[in-house]
TIKOL-198412 format. One record per atom (N, C-alpha, C): x, y, z. Coordinates in steps of 0.001 Angstrom, whole numbers, padded with zeros to 6 digits, always signed. Example, Ala and Ser with C-alpha at 12.3 -4.5 7.8 and 13.67 -1.06 7.14 Angstrom:
% TIKOL-198412
+013190-005690+007800 +012300-004500+007800 +013200-003300+007800 +012850-002250+007080 +013670-001060+007140 +012900+000030+007870 
% end
This chain:
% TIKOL-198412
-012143-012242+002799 -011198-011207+003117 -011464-010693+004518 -010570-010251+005576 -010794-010303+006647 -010624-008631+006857 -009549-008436+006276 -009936-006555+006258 -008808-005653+006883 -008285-006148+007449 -007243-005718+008564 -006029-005295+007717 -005689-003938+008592 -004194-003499+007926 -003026-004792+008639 -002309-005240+007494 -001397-006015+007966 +000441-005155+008254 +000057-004024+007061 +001893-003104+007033 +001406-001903+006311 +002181-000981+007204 +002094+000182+006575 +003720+000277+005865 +003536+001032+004363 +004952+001229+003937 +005435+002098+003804 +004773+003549+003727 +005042+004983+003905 +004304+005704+004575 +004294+006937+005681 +003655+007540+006564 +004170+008785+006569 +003341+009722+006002 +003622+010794+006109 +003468+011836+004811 +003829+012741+004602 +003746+013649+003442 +004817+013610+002104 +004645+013862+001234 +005619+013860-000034 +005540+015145-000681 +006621+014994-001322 +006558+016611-002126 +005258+016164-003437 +005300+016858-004510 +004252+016841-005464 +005591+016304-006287 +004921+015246-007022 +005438+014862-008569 +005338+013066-008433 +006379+012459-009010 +006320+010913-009121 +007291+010155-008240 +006647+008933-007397 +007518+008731-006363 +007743+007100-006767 +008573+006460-006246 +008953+004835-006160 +009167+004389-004844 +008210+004083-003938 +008849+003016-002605 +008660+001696-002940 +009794+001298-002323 +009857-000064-002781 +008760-001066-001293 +008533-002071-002023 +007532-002550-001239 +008335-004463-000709 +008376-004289+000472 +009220-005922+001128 +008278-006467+002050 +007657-007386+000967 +006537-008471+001716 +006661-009431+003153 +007942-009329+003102 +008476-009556+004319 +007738-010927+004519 +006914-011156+005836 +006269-012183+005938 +005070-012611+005879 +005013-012052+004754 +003132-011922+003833 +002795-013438+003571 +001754-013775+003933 +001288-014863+003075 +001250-014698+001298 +001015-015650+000971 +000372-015606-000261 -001001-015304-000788 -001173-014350-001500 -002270-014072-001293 -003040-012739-002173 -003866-011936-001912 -004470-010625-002524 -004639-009756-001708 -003863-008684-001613 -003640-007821-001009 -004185-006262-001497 -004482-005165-000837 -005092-004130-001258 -004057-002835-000428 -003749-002266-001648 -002774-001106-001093 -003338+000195-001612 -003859+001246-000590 -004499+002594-000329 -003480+003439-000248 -003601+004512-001070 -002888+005593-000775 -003748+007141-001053 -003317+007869+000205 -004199+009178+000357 -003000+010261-000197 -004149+010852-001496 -003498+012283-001461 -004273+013293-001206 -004401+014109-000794 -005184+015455-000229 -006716+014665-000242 -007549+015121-000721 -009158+014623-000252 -009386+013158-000768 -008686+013220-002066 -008689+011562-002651 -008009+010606-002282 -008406+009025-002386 -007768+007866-001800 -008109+006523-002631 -006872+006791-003109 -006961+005639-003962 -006827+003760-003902 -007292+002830-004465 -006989+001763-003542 -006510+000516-005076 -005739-000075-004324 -005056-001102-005880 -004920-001814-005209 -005166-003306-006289 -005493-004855-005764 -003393-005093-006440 -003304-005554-004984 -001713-006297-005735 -002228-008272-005133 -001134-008845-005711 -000894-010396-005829 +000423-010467-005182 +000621-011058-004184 +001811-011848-003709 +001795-013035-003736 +002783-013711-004582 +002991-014812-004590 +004598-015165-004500 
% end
């Protein structure tokens, strides 16, 4: 794994409650990908699969 941000998909603040962005791999390899998201002090991180 080499480590590097390849796309950011949202930037910026949200209100409080449950959200849906849609995510367009655009010109992703195939591959295992790791998507981080910060809310206030915590930062969470999830393994996705593009294939």
């Amino acid at each position: 794994m080499i480590g590097e941000k390849v796309k950011t998909i949202k930037q910026g603040s949200l209100t409080a409650g449950s959200h849906t962005i849609e995510f367009d791999r655009g010109k992703l390899s195939n591959g295992v990908y790791f998507i981080s998201m910060k809310a206030g002090n915590n930062i969470y991180t999830e393994k996705i699969m593009v294939n």
